[in-house]
C-alpha positions as CSV (number, residue, x, y, z in Angstrom):
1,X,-29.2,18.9,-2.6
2,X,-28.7,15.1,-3.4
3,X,-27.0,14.2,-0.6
4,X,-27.6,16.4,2.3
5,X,-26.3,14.0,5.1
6,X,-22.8,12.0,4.4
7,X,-24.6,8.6,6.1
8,X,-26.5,8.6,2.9
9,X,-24.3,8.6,0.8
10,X,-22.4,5.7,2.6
11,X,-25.3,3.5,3.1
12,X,-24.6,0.2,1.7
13,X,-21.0,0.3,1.9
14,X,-19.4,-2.2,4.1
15,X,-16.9,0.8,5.6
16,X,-16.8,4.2,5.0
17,X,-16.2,7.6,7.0
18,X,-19.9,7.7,8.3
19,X,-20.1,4.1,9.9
20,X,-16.4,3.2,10.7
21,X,-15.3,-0.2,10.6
22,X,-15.4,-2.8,12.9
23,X,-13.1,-5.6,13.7
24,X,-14.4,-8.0,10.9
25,X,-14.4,-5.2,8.5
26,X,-10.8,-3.8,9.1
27,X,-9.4,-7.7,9.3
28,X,-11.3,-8.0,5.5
29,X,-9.6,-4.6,4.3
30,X,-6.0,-5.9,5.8
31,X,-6.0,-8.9,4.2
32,X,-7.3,-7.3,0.7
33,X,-4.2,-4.9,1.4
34,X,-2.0,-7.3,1.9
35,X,-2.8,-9.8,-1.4
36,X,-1.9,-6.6,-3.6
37,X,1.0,-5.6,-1.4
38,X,2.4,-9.3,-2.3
39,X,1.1,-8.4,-5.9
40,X,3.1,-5.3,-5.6
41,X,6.1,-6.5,-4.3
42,X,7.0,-10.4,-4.1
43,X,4.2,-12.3,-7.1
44,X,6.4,-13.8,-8.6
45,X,9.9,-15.5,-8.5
46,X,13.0,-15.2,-10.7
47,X,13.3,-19.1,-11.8
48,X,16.2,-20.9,-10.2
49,X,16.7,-18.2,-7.2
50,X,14.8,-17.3,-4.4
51,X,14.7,-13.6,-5.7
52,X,10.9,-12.6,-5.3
53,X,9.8,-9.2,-7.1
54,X,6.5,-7.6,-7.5
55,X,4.4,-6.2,-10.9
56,X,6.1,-2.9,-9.3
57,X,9.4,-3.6,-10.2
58,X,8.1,-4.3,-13.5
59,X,7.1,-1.1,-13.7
60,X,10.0,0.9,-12.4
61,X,11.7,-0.7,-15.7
62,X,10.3,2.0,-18.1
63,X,12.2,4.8,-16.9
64,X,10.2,7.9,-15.7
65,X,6.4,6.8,-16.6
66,X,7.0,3.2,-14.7
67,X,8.2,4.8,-11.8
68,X,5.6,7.2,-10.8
69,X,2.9,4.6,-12.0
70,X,4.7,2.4,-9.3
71,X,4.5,4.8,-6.7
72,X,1.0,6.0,-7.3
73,X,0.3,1.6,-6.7
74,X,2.3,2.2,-3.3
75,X,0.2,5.9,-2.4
76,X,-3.3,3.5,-2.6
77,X,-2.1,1.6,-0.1
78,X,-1.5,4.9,2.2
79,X,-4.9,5.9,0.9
80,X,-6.8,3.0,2.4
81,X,-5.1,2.9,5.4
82,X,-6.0,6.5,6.0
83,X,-9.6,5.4,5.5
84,X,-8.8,3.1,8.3
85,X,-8.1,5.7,10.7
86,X,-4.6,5.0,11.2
87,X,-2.8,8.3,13.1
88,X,-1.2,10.7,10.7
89,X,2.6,10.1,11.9
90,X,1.8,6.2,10.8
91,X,0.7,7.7,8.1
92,X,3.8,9.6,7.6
93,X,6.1,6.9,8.1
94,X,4.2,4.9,5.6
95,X,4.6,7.8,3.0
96,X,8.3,8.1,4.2
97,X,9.1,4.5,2.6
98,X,7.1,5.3,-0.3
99,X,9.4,8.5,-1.2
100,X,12.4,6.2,-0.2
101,X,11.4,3.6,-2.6
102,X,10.9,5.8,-5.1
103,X,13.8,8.0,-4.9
104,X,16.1,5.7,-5.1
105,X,13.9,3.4,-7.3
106,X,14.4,6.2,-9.9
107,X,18.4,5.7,-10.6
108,X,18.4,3.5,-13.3
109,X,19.8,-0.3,-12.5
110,X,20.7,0.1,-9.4
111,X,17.6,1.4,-8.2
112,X,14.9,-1.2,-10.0
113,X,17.6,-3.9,-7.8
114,X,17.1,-1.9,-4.7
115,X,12.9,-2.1,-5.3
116,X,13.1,-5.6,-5.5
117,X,14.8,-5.7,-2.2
118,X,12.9,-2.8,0.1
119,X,9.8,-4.0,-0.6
120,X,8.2,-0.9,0.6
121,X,4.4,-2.3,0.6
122,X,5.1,-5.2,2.6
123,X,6.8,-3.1,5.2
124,X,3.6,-0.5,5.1
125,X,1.5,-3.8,5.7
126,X,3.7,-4.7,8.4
127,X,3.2,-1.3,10.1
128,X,-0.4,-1.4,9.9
129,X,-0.3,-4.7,11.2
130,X,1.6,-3.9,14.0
131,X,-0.8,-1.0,14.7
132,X,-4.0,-2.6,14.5
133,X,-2.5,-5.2,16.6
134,X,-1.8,-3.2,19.8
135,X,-4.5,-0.8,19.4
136,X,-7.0,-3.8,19.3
């Protein structure tokens, strides 16, 4: 077998589910999370306002395809938090303003306006601020 134990296989990563991560490493995948939940949701500015919207928005604009690409941005978020360890029901609430953001993302007009105000990445970064921050 080519890899009979999972440390093996995981050797040589800086985090993964056979070591864990330790403060340094976590504070390093936070802040990666958070530059491409800004990418997401607030890169760049509409000129003249102080309207900020993300590469997402620019997605949900092609009806259909641009909004499940947009999600599936927003699910690798929940995806690396889970390889953080965070507990399921963060996990849940995470996914909860995912679906949100989506559902009501889909309507057209009204629903690419309401992404650029929900910003669902930057509250999931939030949360798992918050978390890491009182579990320690």
């Amino acid at each position: 077998m080519a890899f009979s134990r999972a440390s093996e296989f995981f050797d040589g990563f800086p985090y993964g589910a056979a070591q864990g991560y330790d403060a340094a490493a976590r504070a390093a995948v936070l802040d990666r999370l958070d530059r491409l939940a800004m990418l997401f949701d607030t890169a760049l500015v509409v000129p003249g306002t102080n309207i900020r919207f993300g590469v997402e928005a620019l997605l949900r604009l092609w009806p259909g395809v641009g909004d499940a690409a947009a999600s599936a941005l927003s699910l690798y978020l929940l995806y690396e938090a889970s390889r953080l360890g965070v507990p399921w029901l963060l996990l849940l609430r995470m996914l909860a303003n995912v679906m949100v953001e989506g559902a009501v993302g889909a309507v057209p007009v009204a629903g690419d306006a309401f992404d650029v105000f929900f910003r669902a990445n930057r509250r999931n970064i939030a949360l798992l601020r918050a978390h890491f921050a009182r579990a320690g």
